[in-house]
VMD Tcl script that draws the C-alpha trace (Angstrom):
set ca {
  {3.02 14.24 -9.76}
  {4.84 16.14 -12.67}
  {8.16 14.80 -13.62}
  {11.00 17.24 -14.65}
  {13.08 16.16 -17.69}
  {15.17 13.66 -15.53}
  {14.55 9.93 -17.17}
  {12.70 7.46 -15.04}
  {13.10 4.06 -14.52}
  {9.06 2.21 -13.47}
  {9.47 0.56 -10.71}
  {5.57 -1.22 -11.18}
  {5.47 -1.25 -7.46}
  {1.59 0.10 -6.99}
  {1.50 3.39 -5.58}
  {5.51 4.52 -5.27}
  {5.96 5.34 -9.46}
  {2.90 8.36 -8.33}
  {4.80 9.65 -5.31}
  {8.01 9.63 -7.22}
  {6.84 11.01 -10.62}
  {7.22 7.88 -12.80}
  {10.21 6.31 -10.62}
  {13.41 5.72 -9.53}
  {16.43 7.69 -11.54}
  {16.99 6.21 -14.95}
  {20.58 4.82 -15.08}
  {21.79 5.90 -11.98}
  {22.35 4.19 -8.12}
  {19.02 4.36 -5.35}
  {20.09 3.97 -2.05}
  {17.20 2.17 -0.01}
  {18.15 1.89 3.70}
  {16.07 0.98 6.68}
  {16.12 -1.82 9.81}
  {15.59 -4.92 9.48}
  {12.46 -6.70 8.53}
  {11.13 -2.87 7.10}
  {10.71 -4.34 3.35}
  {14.07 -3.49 1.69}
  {14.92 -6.71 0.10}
  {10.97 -7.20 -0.91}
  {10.97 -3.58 -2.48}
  {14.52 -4.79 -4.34}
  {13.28 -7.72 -5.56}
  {9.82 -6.47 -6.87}
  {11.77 -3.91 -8.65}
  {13.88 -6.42 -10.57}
  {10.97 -8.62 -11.35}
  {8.74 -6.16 -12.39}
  {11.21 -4.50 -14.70}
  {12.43 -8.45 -16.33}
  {8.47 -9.11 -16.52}
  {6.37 -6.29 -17.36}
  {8.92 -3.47 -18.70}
  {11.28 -6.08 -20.82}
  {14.52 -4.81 -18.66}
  {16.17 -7.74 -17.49}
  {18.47 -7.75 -13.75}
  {20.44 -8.92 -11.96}
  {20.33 -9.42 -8.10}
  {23.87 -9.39 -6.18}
  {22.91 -10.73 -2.56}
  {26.00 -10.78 0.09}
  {23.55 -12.24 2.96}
  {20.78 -15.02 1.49}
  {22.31 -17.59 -0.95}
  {19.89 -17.95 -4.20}
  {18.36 -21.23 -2.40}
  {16.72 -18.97 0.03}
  {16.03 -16.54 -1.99}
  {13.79 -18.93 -4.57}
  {12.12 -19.84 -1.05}
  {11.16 -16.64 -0.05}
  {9.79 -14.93 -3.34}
  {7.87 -18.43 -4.38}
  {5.24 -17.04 -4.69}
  {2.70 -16.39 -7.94}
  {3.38 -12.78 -7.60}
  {7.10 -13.37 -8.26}
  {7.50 -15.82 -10.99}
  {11.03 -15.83 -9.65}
  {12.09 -19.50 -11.00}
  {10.23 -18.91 -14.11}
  {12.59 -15.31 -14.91}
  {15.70 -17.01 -14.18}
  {14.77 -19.96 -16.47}
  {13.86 -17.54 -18.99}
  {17.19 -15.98 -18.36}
  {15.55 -12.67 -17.60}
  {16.92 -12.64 -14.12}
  {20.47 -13.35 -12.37}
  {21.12 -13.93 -9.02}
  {24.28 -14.11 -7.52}
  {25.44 -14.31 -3.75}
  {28.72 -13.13 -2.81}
  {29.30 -14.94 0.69}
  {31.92 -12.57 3.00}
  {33.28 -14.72 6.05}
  {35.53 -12.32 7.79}
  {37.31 -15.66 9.29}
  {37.99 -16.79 5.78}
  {39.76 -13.54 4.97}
  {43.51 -12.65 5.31}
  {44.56 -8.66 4.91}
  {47.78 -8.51 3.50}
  {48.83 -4.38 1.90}
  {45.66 -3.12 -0.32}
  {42.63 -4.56 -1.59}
  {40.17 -3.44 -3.97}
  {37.00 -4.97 -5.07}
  {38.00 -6.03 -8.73}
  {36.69 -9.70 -8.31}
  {33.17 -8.64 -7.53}
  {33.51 -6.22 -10.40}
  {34.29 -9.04 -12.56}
  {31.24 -11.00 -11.42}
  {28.70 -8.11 -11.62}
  {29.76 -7.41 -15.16}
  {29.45 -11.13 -16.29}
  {25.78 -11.55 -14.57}
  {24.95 -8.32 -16.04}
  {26.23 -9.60 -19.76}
  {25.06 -12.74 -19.09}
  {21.02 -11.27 -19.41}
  {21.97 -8.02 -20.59}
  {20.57 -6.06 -17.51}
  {19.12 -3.21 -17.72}
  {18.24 -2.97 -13.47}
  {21.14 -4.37 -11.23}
  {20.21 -4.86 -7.25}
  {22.92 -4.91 -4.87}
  {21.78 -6.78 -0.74}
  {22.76 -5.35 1.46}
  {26.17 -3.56 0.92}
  {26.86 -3.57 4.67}
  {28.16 -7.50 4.78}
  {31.11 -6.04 2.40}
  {31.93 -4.13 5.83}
  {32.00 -6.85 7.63}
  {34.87 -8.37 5.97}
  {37.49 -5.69 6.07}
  {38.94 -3.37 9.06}
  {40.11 -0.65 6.60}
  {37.17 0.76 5.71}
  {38.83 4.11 4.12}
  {39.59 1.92 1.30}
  {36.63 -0.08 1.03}
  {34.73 3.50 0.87}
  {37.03 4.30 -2.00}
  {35.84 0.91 -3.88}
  {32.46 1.57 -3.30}
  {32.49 5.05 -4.57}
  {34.28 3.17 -7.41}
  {32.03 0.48 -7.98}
  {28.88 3.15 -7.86}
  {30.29 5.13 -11.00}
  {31.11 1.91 -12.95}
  {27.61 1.22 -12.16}
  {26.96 4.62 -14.37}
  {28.66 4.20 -16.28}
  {27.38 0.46 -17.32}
  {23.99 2.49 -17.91}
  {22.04 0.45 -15.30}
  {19.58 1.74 -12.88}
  {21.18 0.25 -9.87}
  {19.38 -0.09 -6.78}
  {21.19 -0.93 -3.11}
  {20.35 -1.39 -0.15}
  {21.84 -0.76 3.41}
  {21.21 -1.04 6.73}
  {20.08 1.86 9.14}
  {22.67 3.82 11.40}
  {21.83 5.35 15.10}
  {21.86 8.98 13.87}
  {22.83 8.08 9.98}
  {20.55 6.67 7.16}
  {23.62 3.87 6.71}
  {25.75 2.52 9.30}
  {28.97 3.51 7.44}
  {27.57 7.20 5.84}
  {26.99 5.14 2.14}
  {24.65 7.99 1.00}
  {27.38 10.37 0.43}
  {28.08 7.94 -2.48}
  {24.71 7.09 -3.53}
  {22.95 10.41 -3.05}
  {20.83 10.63 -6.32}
  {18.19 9.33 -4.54}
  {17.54 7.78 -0.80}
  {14.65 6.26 0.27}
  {13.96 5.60 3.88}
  {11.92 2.63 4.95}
  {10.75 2.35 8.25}
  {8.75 -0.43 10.45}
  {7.34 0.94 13.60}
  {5.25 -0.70 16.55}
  {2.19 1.99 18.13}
  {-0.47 0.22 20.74}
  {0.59 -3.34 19.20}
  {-0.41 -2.41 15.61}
  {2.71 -2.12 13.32}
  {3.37 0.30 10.52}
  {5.18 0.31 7.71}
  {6.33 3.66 6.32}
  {8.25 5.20 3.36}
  {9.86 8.43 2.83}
  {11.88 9.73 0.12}
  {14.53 11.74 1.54}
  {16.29 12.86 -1.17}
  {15.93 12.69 -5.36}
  {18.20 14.97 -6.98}
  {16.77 16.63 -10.16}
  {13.38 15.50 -9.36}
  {9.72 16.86 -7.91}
  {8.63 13.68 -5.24}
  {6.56 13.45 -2.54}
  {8.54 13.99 0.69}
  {5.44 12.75 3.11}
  {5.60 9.72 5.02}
  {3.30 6.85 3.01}
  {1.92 3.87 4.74}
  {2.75 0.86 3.11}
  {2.11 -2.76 3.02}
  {3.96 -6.07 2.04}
  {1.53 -9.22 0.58}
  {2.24 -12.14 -1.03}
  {2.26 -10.00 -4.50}
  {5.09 -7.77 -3.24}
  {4.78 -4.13 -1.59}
  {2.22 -1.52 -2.38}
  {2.32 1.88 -0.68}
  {-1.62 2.95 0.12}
  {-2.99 4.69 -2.57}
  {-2.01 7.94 -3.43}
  {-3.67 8.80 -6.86}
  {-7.04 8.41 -5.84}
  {-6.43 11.94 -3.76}
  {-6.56 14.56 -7.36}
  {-10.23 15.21 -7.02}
  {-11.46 13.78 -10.59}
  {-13.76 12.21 -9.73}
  {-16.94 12.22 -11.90}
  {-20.72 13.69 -10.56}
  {-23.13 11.26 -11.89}
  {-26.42 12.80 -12.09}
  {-28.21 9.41 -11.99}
  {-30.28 8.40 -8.51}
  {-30.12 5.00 -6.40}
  {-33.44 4.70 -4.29}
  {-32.94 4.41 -0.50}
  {-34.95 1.81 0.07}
  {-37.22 3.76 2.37}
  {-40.16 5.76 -0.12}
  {-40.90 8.66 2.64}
  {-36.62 8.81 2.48}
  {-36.24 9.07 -1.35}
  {-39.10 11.62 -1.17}
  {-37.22 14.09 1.10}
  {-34.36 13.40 -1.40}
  {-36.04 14.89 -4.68}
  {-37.95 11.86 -4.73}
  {-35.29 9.94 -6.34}
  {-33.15 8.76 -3.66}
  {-29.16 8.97 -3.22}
  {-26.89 9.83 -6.39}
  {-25.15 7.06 -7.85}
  {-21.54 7.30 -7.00}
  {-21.69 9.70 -3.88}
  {-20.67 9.12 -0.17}
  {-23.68 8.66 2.66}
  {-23.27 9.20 6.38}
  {-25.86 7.87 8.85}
  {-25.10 9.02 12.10}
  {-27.07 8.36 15.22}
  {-26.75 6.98 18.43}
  {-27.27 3.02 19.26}
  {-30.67 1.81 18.43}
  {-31.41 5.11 16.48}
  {-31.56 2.21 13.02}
  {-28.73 3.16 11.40}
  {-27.74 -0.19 10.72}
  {-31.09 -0.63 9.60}
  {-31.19 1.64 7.04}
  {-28.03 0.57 5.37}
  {-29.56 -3.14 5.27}
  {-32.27 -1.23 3.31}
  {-29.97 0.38 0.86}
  {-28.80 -2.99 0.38}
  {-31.57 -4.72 -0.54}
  {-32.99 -1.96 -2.88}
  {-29.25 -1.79 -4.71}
  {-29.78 -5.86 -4.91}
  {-33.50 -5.83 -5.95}
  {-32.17 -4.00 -9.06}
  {-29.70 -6.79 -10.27}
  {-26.65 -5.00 -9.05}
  {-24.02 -6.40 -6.17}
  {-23.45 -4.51 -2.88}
  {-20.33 -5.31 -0.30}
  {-21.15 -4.95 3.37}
  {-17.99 -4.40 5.69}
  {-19.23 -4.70 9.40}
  {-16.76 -4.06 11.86}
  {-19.32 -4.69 15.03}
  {-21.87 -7.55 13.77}
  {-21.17 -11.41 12.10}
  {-22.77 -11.74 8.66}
  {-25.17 -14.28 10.44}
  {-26.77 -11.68 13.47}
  {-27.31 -9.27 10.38}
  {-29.50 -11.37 8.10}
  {-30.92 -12.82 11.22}
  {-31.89 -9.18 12.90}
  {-32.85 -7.63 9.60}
  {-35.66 -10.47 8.96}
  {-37.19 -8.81 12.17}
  {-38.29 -5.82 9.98}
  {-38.73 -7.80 6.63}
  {-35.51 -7.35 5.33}
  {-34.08 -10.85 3.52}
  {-30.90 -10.01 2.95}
  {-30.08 -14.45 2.86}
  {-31.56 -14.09 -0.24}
  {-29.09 -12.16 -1.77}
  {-26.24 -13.51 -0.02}
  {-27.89 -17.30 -2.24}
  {-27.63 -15.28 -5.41}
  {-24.17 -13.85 -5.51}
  {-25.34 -10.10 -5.24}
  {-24.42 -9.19 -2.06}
  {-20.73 -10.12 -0.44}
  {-19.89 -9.62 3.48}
  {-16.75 -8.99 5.23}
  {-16.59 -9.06 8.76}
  {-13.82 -8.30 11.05}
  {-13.07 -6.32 14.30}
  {-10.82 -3.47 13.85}
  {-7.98 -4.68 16.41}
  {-7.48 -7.60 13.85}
  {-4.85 -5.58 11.83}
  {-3.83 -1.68 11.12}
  {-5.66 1.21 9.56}
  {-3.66 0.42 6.27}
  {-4.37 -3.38 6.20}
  {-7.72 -2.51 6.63}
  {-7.52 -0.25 3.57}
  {-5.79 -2.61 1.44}
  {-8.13 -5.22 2.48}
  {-11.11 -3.34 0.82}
  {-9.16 -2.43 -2.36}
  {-8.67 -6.50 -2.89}
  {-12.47 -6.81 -2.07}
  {-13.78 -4.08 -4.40}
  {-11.32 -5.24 -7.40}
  {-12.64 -9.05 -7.09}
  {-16.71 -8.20 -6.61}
  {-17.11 -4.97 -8.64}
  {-19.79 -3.65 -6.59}
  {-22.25 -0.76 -7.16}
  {-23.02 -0.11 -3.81}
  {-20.91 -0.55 -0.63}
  {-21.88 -0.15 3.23}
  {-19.15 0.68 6.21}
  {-20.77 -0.27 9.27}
  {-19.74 1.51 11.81}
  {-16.56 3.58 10.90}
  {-16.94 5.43 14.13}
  {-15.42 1.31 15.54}
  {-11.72 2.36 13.80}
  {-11.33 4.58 16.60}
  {-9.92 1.71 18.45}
  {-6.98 1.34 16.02}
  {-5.90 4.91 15.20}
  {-6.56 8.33 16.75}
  {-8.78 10.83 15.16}
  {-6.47 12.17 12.48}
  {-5.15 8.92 11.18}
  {-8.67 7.18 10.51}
  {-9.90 10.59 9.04}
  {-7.03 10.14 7.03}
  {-7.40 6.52 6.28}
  {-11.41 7.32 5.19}
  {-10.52 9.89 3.03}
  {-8.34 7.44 1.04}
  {-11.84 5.09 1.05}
  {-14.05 7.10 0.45}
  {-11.66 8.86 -2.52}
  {-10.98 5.50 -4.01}
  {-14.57 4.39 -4.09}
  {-15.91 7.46 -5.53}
  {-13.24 7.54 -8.22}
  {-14.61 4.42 -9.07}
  {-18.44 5.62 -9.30}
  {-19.63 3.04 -6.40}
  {-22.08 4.33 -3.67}
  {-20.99 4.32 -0.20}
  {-23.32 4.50 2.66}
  {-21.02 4.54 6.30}
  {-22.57 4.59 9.49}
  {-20.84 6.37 12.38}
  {-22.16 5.71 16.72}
  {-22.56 9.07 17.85}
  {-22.35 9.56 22.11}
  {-25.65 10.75 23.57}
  {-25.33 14.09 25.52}
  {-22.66 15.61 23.20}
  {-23.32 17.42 19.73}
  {-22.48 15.95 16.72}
  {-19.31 17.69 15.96}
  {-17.55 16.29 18.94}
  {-18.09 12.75 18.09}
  {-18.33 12.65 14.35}
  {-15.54 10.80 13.01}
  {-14.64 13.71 11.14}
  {-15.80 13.10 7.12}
  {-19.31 14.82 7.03}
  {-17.37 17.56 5.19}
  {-16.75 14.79 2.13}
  {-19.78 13.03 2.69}
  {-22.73 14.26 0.19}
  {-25.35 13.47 2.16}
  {-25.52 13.81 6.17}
  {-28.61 11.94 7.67}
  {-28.87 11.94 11.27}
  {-30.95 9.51 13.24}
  {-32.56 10.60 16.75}
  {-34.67 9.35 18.82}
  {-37.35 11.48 20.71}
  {-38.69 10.71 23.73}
  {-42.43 11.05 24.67}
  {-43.03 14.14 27.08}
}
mol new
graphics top color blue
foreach p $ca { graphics top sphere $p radius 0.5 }
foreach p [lrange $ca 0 end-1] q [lrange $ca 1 end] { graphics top cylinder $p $q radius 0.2 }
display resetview
């Protein structure tokens, strides 16, 4: 998306630097609020280590709830490189522990000791990106919270003025975005994360509510938290640049490529088989397969019905050896029912597939089984973010979808035969 003249500040978290226009405000406080266990602190910390790793702005993390101990624990990971960054001294953490029973109000307080410490972490690895988790646990500590407001507000605007791109995050009110109204102080820009639970599949969503001086997305964007940090499912696939190869991939079937100009399907376009059962769709997917193999190049299979094994074995029925393939590296299988995980895990789980094997050719078989997992409009949606990403990428898709017998095709097409290229449908006819 276009960015207007404000300066941004790259996140490097995959997906949300698109949505946002290049970012969070340069220089300036992000509120991120949410419930717990919705991917605040893992957003917050990806943020710092992206910026001390790949954008050469060092941070600082202030945590009032995990001690650094637990932190080190949590973001071990490769992805994180946490211990490495603060050896480096590319990365400060501090936690600020608040015990209300340790504290004694006596006349007014203000917050000038944590001042002190933020500004001698920050000097300490000259920070550029300062993260402040959760601000909530200040709250804890004090009954006048008129005055703690009043430090906060105060604390926000030193934060401007210190020229850091501050990030903090809070916990979620009943009717608020905070529990003690925080955005009125950190209104620049808000971000909403939000973890939801829908027939035992859970969701994780983001939403920018507000980003003053700034065109954003305002949708809600499925995201997903892996052992490399959070990634929001892709958005940038969806600007329709993809290139039109005018190259041809055979079939696999001669009579097929015939009726197709006599050169078969072009390279880099979507295929939809649909039939009912035991019309051969599968069948004729196994045979794109092994003519996309027999020419050197590698083909994934994604089955969400049938085991690798039952679809070598059943394809040797009709002299299809697909186990010869598997041998030589050229064709890679993933299996899995659809209830295993969500509509977006499923999603991300093919994006990790297709960056490791570079395939030429991939097979869905049969998308019409994600109906189990989402209704209608959320695994059209979840296809066209496939199908999008594949094609961007110039890799053939061939998807099968199980049509019901009795109905017409339009009521139990998944929905994508408008952004499919080619529509074959499979019938069978009975003798009269």
């Amino acid at each position: 998306m276009p960015s207007l003249t404000l300066p941004k500040c790259s996140t490097g978290i995959k997906g949300f630097d698109e949505i946002t226009g290049g970012g969070l405000p340069k220089g300036r406080p992000t509120l991120i609020c949410g419930g717990a266990g919705c991917g605040k602190t893992v957003f917050s910390m990806e943020y710092l280590v992206r910026g001390a790793s790949e954008y050469g702005e060092p941070g600082v993390f202030m945590s009032f709830e995990e001690s650094e101990k637990d932190l080190l624990e949590n973001f071990s990971t490769d992805g994180f490189r946490l211990k490495e960054l603060i050896a480096e001294n590319k990365i400060a953490i501090d936690h600020v522990f608040v015990d209300r029973k340790e504290i004694e109000e006596t006349g007014e307080y203000d917050l000038e000791g944590l001042f002190i410490r933020l500004n001698m972490a920050i000097d300490q690895v000259k920070a550029k990106r300062v993260v402040l988790d959760t601000i909530e646990s200040l709250f804890s500590g004090f009954s006048n919270e008129g005055i703690l407001r009043a430090e906060l507000r105060r604390l926000f605007r030193w934060l401007k003025d210190k020229g850091v791109t501050a990030v903090i995050t809070a916990e979620r009110g009943k009717d608020t975005f905070t529990r003690h109204g925080l955005e009125e102080y950190v209104a620049d820009c808000v971000i909403l994360l939000d973890h939801r639970v829908q027939g035992q599949l859970s969701t994780r969503r983001l939403r920018i509510v507000k980003y003053r001086g700034s065109v954003h997305g305002s949708d809600e964007y499925p995201f997903l938290i892996h052992s490399d940090g959070l990634s929001l499912v892709p958005i940038s696939t969806l600007s329709l640049n993809q290139a039109a190869p005018s190259e041809r991939a055979s079939t696999g079937v001669d009579r097929l490529d015939t009726m197709l100009d006599g050169k078969g399907y072009y390279r880099g376009s979507t295929i939809l088989v649909s039939g009912t059962a035991g019309t051969g769709k599968t069948s004729l997917a196994a045979q794109f397969v092994d003519s996309t193999c027999s020419r050197g190049e590698r083909a994934v299979y994604l089955s969400f019905e049938e085991s690798p094994a039952q679809i070598v074995r059943n394809m040797k029925s009709i002299g299809i050896d697909l186990e010869g393939w598997v041998k030589k590296g050229l064709i890679q299988f993933h299996a899995v029912r659809p209830t295993l995980y969500g509509l977006e895990s499923h999603l991300r789980e093919i994006h990790e597939i297709i960056e490791t094997f570079q395939p030429d050719a991939v097979v869905i078989d049969p998308i019409s089984n994600l109906g189990s997992i989402g209704n209608l409009t959320e695994v059209k949606s979840m296809m066209v973010r496939v199908l999008d990403y594949l094609k961007s990428r110039g890799i053939t898709t061939l998807c099968t979808d199980l049509t019901s017998g009795g109905t017409s095709v339009q009521e139990t097409e998944i929905g994508i035969s408008s952004l499919s290229d080619t529509w074959i449908l499979l019938r069978i006819h009975e003798n009269l």
